[in-house]
N, CA, C and O atoms as CSV, one atom per row, in Angstrom:
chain,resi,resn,atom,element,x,y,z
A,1,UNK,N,N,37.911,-24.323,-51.115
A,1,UNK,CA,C,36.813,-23.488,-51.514
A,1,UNK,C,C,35.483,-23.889,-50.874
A,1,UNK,O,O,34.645,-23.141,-50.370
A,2,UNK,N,N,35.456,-25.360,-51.008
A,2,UNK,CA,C,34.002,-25.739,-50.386
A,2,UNK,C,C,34.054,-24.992,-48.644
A,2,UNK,O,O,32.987,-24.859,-48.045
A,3,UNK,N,N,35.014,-24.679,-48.164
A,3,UNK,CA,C,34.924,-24.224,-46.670
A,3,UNK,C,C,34.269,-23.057,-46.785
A,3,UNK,O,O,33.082,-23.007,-46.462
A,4,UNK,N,N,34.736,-22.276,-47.119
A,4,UNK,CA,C,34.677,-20.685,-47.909
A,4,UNK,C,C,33.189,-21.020,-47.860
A,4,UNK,O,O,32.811,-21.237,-46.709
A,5,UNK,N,N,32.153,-21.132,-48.879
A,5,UNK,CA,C,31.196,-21.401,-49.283
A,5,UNK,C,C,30.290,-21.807,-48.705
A,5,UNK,O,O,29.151,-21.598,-49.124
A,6,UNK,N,N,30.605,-22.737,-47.199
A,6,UNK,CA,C,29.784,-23.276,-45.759
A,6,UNK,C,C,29.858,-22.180,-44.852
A,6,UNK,O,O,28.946,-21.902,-44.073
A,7,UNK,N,N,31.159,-21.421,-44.959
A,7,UNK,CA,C,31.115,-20.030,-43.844
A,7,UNK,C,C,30.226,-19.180,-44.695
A,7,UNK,O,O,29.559,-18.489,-43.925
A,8,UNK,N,N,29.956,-18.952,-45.784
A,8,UNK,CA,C,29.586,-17.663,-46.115
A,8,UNK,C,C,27.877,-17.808,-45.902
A,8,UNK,O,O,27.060,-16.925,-45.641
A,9,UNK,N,N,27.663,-19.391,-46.137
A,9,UNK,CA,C,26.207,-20.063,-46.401
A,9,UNK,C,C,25.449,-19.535,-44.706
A,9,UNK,O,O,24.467,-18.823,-44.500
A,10,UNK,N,N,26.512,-20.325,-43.582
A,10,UNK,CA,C,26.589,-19.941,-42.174
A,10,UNK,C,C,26.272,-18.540,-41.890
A,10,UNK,O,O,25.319,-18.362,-41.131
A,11,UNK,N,N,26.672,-17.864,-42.189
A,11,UNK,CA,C,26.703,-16.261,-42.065
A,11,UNK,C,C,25.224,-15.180,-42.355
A,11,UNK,O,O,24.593,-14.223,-41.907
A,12,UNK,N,N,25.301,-16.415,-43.694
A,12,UNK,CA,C,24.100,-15.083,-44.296
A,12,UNK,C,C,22.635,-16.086,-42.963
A,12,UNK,O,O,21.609,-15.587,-42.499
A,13,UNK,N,N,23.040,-17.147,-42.809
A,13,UNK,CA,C,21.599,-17.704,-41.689
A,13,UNK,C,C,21.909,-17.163,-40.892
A,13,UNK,O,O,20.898,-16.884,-40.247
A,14,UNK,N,N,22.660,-16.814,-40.488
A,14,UNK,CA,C,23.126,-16.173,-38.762
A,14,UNK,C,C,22.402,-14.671,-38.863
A,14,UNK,O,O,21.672,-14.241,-37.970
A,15,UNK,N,N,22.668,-14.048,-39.906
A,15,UNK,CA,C,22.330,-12.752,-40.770
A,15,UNK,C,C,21.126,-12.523,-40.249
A,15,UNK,O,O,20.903,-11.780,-39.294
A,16,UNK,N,N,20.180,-13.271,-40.976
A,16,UNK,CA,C,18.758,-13.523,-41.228
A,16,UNK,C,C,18.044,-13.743,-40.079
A,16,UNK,O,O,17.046,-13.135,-39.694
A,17,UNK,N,N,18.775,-14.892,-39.419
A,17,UNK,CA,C,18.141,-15.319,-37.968
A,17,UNK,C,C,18.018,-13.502,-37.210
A,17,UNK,O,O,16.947,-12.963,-36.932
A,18,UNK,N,N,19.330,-12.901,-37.028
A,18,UNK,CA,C,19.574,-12.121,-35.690
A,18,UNK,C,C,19.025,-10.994,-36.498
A,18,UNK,O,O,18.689,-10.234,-35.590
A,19,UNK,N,N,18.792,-10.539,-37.331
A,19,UNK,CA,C,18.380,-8.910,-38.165
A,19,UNK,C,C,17.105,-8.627,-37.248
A,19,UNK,O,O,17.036,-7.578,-36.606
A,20,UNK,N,N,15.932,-9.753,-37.197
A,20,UNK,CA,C,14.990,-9.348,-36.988
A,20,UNK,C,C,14.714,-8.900,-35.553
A,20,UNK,O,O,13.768,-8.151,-35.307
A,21,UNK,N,N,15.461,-9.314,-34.694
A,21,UNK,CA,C,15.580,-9.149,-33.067
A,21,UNK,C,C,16.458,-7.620,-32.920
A,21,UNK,O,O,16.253,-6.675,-32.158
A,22,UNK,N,N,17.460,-7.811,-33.938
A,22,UNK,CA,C,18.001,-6.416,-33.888
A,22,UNK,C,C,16.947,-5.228,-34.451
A,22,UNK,O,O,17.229,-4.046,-34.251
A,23,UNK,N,N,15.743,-5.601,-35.151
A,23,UNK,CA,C,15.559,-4.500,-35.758
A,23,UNK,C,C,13.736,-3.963,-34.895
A,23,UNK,O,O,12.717,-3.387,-35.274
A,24,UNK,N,N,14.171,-4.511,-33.794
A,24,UNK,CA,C,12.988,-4.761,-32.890
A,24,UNK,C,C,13.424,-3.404,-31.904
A,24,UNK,O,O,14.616,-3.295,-31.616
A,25,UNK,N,N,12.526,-2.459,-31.434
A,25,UNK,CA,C,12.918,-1.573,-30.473
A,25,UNK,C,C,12.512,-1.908,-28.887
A,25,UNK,O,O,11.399,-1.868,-28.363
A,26,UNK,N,N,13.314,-2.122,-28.529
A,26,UNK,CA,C,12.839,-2.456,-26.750
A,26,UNK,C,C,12.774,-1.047,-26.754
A,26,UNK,O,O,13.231,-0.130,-27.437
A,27,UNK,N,N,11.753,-1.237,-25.349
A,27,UNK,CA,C,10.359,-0.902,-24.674
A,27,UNK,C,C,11.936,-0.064,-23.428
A,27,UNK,O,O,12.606,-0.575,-22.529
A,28,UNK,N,N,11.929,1.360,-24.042
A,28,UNK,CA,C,12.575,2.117,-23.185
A,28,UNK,C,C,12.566,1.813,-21.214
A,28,UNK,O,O,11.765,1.548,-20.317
A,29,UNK,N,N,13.497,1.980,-21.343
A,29,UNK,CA,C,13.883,1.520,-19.472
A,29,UNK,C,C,12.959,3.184,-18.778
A,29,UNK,O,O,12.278,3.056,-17.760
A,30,UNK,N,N,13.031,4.124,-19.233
A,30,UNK,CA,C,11.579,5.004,-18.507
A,30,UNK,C,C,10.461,4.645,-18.173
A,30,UNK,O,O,9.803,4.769,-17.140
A,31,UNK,N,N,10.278,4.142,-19.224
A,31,UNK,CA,C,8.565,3.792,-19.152
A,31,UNK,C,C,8.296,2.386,-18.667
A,31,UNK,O,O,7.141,1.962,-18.632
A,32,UNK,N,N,9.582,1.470,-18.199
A,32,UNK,CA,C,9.442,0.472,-17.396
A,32,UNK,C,C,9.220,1.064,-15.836
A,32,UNK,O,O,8.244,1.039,-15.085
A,33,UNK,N,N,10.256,1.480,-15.731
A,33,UNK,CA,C,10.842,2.136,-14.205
A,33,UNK,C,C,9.484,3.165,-14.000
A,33,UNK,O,O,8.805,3.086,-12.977
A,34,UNK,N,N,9.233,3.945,-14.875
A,34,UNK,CA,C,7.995,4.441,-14.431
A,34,UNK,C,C,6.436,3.949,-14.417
A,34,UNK,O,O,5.454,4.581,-14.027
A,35,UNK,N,N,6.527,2.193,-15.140
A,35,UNK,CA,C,5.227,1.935,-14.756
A,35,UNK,C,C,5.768,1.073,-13.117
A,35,UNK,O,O,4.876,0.959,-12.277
A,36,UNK,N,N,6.882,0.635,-12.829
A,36,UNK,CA,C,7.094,-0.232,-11.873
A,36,UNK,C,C,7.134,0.536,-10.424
A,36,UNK,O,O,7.152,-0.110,-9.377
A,37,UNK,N,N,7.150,2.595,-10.465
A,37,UNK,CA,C,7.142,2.967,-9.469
A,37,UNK,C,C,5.690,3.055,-9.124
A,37,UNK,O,O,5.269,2.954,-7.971
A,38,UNK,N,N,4.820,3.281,-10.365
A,38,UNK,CA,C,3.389,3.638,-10.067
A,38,UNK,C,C,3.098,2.825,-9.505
A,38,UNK,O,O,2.717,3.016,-8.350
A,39,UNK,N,N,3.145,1.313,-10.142
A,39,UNK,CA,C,2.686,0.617,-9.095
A,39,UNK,C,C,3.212,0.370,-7.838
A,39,UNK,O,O,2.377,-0.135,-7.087
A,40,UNK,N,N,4.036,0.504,-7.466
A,40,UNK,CA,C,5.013,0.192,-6.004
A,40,UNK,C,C,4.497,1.458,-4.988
A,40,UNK,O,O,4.757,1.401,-3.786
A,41,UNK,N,N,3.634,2.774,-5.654
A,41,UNK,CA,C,2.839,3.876,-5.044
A,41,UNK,C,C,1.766,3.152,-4.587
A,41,UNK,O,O,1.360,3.095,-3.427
A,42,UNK,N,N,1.070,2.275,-6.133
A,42,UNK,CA,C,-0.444,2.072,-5.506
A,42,UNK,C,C,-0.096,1.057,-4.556
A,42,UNK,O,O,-0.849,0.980,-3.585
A,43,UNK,N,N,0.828,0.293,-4.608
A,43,UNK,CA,C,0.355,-0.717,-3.452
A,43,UNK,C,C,0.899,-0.436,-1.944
A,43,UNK,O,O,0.581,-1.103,-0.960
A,44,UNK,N,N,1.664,0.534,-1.951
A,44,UNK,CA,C,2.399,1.254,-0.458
A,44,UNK,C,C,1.084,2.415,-0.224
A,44,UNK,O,O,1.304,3.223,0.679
A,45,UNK,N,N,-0.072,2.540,-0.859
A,45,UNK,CA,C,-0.953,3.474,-0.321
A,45,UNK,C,C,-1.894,2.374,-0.092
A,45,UNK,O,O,-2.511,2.597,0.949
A,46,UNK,N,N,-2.251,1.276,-0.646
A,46,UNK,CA,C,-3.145,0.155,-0.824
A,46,UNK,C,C,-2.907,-0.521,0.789
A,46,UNK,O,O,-3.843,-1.002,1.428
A,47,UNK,N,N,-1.690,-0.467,1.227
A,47,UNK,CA,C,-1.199,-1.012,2.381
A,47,UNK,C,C,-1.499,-0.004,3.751
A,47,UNK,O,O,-2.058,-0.402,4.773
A,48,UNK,N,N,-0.865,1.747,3.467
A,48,UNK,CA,C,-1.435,2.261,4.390
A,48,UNK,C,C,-2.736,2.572,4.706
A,48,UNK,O,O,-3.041,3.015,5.813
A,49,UNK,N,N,-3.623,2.353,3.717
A,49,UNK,CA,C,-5.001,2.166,3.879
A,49,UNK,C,C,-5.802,1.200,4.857
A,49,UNK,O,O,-6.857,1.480,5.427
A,50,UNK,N,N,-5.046,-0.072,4.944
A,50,UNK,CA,C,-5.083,-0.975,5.139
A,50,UNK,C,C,-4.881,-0.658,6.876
A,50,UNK,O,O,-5.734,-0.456,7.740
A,51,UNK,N,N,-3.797,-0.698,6.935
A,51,UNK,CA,C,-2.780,-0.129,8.441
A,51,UNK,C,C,-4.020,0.627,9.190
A,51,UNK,O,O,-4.430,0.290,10.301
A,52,UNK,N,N,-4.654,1.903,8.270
A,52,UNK,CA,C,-4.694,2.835,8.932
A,52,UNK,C,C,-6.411,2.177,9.244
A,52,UNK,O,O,-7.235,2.771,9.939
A,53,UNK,N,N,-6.571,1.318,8.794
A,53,UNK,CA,C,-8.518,0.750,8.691
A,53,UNK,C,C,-7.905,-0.390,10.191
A,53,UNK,O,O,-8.622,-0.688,11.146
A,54,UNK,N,N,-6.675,-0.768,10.030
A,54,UNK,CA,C,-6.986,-1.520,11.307
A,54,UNK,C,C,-6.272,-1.071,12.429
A,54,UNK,O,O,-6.118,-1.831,13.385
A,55,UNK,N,N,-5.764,0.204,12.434
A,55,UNK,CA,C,-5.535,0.888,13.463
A,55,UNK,C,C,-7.100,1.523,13.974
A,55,UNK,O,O,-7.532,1.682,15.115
A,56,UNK,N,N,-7.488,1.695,13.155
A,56,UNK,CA,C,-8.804,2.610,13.549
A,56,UNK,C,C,-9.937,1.680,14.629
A,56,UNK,O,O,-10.599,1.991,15.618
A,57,UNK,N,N,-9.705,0.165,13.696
A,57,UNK,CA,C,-10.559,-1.038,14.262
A,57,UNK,C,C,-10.511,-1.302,15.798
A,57,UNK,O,O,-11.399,-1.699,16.553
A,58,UNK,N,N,-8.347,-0.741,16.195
A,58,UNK,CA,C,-8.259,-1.769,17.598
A,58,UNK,C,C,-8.633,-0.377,17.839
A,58,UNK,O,O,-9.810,-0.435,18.196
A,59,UNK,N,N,-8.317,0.650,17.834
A,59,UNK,CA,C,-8.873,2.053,18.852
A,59,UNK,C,C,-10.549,1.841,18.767
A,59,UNK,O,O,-11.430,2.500,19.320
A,60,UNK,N,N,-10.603,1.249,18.311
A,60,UNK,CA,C,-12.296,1.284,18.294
A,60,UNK,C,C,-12.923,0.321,19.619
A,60,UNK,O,O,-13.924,0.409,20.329
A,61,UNK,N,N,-11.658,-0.717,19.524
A,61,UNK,CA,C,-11.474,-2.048,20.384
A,61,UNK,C,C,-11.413,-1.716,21.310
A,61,UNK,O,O,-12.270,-2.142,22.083
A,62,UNK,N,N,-10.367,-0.737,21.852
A,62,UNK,CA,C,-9.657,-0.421,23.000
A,62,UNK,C,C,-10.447,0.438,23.519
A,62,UNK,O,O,-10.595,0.198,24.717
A,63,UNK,N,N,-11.361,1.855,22.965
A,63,UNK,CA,C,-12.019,2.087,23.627
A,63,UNK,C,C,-12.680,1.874,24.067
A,63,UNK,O,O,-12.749,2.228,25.244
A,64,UNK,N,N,-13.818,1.035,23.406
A,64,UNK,CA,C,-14.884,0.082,23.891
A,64,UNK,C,C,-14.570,-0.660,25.154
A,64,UNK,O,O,-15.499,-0.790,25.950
A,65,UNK,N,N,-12.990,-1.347,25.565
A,65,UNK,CA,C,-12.465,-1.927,26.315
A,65,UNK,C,C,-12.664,-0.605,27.890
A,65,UNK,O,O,-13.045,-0.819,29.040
A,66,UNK,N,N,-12.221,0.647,27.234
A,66,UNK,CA,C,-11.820,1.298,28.344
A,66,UNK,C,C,-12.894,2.166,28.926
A,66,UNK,O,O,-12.725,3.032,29.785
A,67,UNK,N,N,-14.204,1.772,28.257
A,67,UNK,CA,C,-15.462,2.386,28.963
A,67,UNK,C,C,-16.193,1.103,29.778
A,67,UNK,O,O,-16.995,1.311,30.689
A,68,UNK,N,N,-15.864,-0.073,29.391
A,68,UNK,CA,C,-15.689,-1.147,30.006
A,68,UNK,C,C,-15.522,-1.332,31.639
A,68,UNK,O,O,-16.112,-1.792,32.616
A,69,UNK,N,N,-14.070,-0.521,31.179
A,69,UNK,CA,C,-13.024,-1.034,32.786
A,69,UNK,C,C,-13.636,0.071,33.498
A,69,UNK,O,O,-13.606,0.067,34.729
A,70,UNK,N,N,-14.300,1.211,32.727
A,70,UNK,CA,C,-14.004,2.682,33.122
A,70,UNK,C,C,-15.760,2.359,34.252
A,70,UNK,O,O,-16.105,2.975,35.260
A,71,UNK,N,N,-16.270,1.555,33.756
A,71,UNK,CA,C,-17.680,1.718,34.235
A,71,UNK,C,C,-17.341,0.488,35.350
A,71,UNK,O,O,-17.994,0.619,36.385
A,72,UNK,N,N,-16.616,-0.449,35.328
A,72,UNK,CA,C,-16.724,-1.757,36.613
A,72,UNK,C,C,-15.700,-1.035,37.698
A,72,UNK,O,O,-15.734,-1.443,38.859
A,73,UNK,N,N,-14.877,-0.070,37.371
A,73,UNK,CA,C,-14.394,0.522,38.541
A,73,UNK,C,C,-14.860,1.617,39.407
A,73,UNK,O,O,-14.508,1.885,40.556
A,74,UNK,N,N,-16.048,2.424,38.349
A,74,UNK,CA,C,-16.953,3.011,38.894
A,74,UNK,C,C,-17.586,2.192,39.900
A,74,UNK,O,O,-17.583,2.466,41.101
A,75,UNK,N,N,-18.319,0.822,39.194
A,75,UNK,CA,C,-19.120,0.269,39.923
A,75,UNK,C,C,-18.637,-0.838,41.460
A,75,UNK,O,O,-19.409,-1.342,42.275
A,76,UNK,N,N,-17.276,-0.917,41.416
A,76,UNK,CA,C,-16.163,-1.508,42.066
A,76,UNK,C,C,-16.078,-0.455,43.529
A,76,UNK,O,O,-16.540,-0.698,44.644
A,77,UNK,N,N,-15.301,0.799,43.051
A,77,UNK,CA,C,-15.496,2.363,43.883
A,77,UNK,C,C,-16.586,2.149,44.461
A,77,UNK,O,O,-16.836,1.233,45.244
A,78,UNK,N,N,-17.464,3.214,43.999
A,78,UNK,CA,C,-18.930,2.437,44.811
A,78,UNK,C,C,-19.249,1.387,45.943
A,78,UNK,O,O,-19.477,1.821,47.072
A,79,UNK,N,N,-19.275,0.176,45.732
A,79,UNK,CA,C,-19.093,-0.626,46.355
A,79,UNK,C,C,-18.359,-0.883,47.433
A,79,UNK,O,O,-18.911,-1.567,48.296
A,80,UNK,N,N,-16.982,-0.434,47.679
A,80,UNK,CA,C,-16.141,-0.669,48.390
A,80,UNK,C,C,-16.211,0.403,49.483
A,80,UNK,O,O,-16.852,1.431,49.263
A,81,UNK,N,N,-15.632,0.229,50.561
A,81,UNK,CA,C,-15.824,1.130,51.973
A,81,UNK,C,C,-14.837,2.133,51.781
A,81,UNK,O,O,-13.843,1.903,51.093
A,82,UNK,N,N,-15.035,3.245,52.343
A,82,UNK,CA,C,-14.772,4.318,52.479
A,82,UNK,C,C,-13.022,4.394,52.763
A,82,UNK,O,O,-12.274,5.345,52.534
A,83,UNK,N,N,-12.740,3.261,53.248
A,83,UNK,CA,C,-11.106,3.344,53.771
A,83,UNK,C,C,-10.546,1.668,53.091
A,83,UNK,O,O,-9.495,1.102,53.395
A,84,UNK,N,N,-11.158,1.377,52.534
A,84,UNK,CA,C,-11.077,0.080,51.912
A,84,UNK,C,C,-10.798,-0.150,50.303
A,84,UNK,O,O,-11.778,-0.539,49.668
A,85,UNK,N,N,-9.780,0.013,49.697
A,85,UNK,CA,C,-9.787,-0.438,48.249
A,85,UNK,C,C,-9.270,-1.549,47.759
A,85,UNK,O,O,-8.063,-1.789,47.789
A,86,UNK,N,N,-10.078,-2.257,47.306
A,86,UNK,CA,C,-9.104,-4.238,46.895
A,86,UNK,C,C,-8.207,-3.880,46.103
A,86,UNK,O,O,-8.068,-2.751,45.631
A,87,UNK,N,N,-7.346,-5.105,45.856
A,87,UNK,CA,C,-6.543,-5.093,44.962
A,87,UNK,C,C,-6.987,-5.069,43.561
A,87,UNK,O,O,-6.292,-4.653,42.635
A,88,UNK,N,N,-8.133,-5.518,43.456
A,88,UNK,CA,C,-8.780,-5.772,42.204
A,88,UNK,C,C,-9.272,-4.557,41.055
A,88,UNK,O,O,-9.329,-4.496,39.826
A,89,UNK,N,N,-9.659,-3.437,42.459
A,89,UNK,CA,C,-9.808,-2.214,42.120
A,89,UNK,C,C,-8.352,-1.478,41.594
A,89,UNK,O,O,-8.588,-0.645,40.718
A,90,UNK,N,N,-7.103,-1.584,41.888
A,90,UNK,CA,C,-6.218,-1.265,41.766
A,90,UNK,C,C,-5.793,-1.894,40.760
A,90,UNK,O,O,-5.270,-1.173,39.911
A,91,UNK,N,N,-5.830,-3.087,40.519
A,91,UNK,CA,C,-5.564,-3.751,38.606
A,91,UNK,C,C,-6.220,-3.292,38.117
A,91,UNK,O,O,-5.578,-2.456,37.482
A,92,UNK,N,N,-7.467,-3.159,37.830
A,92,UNK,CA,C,-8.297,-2.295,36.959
A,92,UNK,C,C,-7.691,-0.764,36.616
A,92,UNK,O,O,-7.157,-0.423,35.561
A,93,UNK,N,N,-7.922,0.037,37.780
A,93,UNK,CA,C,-7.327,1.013,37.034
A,93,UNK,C,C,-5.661,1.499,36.419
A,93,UNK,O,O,-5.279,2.401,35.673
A,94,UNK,N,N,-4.853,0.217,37.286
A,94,UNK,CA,C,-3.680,0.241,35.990
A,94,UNK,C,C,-4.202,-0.436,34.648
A,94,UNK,O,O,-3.850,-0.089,33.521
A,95,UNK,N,N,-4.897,-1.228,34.881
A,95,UNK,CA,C,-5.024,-1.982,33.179
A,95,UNK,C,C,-5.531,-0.729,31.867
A,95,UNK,O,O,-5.280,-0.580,30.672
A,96,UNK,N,N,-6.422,0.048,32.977
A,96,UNK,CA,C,-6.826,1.722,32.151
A,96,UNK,C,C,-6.224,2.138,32.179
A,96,UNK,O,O,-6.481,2.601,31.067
A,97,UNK,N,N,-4.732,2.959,32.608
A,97,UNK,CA,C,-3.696,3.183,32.282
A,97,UNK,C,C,-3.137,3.114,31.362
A,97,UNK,O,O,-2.771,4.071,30.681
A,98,UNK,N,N,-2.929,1.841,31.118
A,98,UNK,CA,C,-1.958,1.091,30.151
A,98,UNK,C,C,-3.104,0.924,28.937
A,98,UNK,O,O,-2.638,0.739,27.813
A,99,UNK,N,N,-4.125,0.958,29.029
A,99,UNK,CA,C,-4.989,1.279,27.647
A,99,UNK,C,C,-5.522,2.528,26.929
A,99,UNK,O,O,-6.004,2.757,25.819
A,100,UNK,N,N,-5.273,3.139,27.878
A,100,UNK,CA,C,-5.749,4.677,27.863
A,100,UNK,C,C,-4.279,5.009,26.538
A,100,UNK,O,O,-4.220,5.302,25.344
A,101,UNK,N,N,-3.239,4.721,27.737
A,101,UNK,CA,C,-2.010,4.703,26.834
A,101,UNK,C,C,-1.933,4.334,25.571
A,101,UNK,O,O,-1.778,5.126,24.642
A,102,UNK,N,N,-2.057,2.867,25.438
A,102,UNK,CA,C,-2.251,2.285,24.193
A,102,UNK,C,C,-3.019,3.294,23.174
A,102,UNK,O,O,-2.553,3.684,22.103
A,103,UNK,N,N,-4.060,3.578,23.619
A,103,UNK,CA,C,-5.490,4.308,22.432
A,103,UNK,C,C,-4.320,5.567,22.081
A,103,UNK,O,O,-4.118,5.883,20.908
A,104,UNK,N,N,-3.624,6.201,23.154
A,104,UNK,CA,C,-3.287,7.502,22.827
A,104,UNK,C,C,-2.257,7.188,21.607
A,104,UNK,O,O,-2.704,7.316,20.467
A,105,UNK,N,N,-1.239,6.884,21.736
A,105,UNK,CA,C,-0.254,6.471,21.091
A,105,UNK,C,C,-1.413,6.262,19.588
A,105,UNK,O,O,-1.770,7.262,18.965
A,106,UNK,N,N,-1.803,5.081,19.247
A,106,UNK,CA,C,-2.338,4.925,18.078
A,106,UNK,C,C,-2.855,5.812,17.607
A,106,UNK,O,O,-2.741,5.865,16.383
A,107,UNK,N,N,-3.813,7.144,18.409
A,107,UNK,CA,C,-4.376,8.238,17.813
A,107,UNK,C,C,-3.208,9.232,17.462
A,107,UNK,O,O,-3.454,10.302,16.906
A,108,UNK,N,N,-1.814,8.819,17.830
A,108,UNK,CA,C,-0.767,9.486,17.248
A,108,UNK,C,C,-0.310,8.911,16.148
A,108,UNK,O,O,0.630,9.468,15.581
A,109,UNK,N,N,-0.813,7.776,15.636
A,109,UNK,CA,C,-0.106,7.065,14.654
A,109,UNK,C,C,0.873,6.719,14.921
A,109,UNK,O,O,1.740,7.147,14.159
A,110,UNK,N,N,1.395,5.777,16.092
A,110,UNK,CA,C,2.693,5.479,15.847
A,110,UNK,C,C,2.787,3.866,16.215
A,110,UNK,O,O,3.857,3.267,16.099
């Protein structure tokens, strides 16, 4: 009998302990999942904001770069003889090429 009487003693604490966790309502899986997409919005717009402020920065870079090249090959041209173009003149205006390029592409966003 005394066993009887330690299980039943056991039981009703076990009872008591777990009632109150059971009688607790978790916090619906919607309104998790829907605060965890909002935020996963703000920070994937927080980011292209970001992207799009330092895409804007190097086109800002690059052009600056390509009125640069655009004016020492003017001033290069010029300079040079009529049947005469250095090599130097000829890196320059591939390097504008290949930046001209660059700017375009980024003003495509890609």
């Amino acid at each position: 009998m005394p066993c009887f009487r330690l299980l039943g003693i056991l039981t009703l604490i076990l009872t008591f302990a777990i009632s109150p966790a059971l009688c607790q309502k978790p916090v619906p899986a919607t309104q998790e999942s829907e605060a965890q997409v909002s935020l996963d919005r703000e920070m994937q717009h927080k980011l292209q904001r970001e992207q799009q402020k330092k895409h804007f920065e190097q086109m800002k870079r690059d052009s600056q770069r390509l009125l640069e090249l655009a004016t020492e090959l003017k001033k290069d041209v010029d300079e040079s003889g009529e049947n005469v173009l250095s090599l130097l003149v000829v890196r320059k205006a591939e390097e504008i090429e290949k930046l001209a390029h660059r700017v375009k592409e980024n003003m495509r966003g890609h």
